[in-house]
N, C-alpha and C positions, 0 to 999 in steps of 0.2 A: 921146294922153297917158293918155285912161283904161285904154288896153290896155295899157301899161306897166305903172300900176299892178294889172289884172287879174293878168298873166303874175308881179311881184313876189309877191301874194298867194298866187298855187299856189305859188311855189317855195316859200314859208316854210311852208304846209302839208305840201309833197313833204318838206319838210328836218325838221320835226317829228316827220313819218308816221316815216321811217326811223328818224329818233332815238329813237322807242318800242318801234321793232322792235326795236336793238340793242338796250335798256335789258331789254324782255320776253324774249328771245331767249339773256340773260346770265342773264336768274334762272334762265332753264331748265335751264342748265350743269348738271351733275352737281356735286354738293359736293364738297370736297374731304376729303380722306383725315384722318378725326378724328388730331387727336396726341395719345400717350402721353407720359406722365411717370411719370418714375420718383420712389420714394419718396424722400424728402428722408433724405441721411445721418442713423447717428446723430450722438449728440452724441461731438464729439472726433475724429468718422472724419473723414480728407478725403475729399472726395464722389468721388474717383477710386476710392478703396478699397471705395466701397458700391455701386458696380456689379456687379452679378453674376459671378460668372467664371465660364469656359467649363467645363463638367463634365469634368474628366478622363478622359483615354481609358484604357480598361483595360489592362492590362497582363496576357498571360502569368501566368498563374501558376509558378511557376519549378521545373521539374522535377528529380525528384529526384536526387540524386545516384548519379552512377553506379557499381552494385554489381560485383565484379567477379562472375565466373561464375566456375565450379569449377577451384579450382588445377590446372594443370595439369601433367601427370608432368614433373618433376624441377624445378619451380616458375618463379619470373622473379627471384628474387633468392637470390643467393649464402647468404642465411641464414633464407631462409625456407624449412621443408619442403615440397615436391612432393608428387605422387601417383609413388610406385616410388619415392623416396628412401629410402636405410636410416638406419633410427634406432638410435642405440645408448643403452641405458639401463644405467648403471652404479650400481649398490648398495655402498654403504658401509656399516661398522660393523654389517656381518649377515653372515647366511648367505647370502643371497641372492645368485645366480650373475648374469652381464652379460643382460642380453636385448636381444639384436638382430632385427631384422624392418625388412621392406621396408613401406613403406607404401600399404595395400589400395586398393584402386579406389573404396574408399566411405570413403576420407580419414582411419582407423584403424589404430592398432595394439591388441594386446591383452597385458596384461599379468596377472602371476602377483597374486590376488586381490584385485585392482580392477576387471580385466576389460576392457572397450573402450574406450579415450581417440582422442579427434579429434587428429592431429598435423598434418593439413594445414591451410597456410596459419600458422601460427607459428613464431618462429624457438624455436632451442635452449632458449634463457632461460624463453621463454616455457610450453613444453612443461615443463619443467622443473619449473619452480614448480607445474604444476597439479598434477603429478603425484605432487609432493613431500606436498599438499596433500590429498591422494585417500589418503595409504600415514599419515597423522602428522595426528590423533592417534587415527584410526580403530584401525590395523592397528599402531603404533608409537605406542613415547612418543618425544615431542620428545627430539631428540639423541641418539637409538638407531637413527637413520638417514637418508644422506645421500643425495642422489637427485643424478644427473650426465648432463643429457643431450648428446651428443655426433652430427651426420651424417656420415657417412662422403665422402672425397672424393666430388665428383662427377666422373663421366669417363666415356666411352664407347669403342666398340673398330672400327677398319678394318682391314679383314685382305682377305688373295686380290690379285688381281690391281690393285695400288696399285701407286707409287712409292714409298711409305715406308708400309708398316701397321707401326701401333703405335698404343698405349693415349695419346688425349688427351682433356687438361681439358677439364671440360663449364664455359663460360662464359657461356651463355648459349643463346637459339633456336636453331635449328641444322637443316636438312634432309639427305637422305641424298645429294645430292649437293654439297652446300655439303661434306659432312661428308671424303666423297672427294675433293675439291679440296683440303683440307685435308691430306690422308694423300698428295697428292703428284697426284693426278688421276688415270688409268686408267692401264693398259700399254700396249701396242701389242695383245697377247692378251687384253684384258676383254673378257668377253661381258655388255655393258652394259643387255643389254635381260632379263636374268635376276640383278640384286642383290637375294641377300637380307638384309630387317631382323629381326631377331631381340630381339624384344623383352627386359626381364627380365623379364617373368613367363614366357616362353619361347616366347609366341607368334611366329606367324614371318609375316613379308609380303614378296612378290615385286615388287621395282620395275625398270618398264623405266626406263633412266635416261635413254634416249635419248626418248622421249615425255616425261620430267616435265621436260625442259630447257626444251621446247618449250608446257608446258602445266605451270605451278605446282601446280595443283591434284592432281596425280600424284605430287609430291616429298614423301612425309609425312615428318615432324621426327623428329629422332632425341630419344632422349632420356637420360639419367645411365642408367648401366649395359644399355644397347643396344649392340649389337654390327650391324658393318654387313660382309657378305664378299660381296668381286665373283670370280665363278666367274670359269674361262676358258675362251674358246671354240677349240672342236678343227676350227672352219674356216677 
């Protein structure tokens, strides 16, 4: 019996001992992870609205818009001047005779004592007014003279070895074999690999037409008063 009671006494010791271990063992834990709070709404906000919001992501600044580059000869619309379009300036209620001129590579024409005006890139109206504006009340009194600007058809020329050369409307881009396709396609006799373009300034370029079918970058554009002639060949 006293051993009973012995062996009951260690247990309750054994049972206490461990019970100190967990209890010391617990405080050891690492603390836990302090919490934040956030600041209390103001007054009148709902506290969903006084949480922080996510800083917005930048955006792009937005590029600018796109300039065109240099008109080019015989322009992209029906009534705005190109580079090589002819301009016609007609004078009213003077002496002053018509002045016609093609328009130069650096986007001018020049006129009798005004000198160089910019006509590329503006339609008639436009050109018109500036120049009405340049001669009145410099050079002229008002209503001593009328200014009239006028472009001359555009059109270009296929000739030599076609199906049909003749003079067609310039409607738009246009390459120097599109431009033959146009004029009825080659003969059976073209010698396709020597077309020349002849510009209007009067420059001249050799196109093999058999290469630029095959490679774009060989087919240069025709342009308002260009002339295109396919020789023929004697083999």
């Amino acid at each position: 019996m006293k051993s009973f009671w012995r062996l009951s006494g260690l247990g309750s010791v054994i049972s206490c001992g461990a019970l100190l271990g967990v209890l010391l063992f617990s405080g050891c834990a690492a603390p836990e992870e302090p919490v934040f709070f956030s600041e209390p709404a103001a007054a009148g906000v709902p506290a969903a609205a006084a949480k922080p919001t996510a800083k917005p992501t930048a955006t792009a600044a937005p590029t600018a818009a796109a300039t065109p580059s240099a008109i080019l000869r015989g322009g992209g619309q029906s009534d705005i001047f190109g580079l090589g379009d002819q301009v016609i300036v007609i004078f009213s209620d003077t002496s002053l005779q018509p002045h016609e001129e093609r328009i130069k590579d650096d986007g001018t024409i020049t006129l009798h004592l005004i000198g160089t005006v910019k006509a590329v890139g503006k339609s008639p109206g436009e050109l018109q007014k500036e120049i009405q504006e340049l001669y009145v009340p410099k050079y002229y009194q008002p209503g001593r003279l009328t200014i009239t600007v006028k472009s001359q058809e555009r059109a270009y020329y296929v000739g030599g070895e076609v199906r049909n050369p003749n003079r067609y409307i310039y409607s738009g881009a246009i390459t120097v074999t599109k431009a033959i396709q146009t004029a009825g396609d080659f003969t059976d006799f073209a010698n396709m690999k020597k077309v020349r373009l002849t510009r209007a300034d009067g420059k001249n370029i050799t196109v093999n037409c058999k290469k630029a079918q095959e490679d774009a970058t060989l087919d240069p554009p025709v342009f308002p008063g260009d002339k295109v002639h396919v020789p023929r060949r004697f083999w």
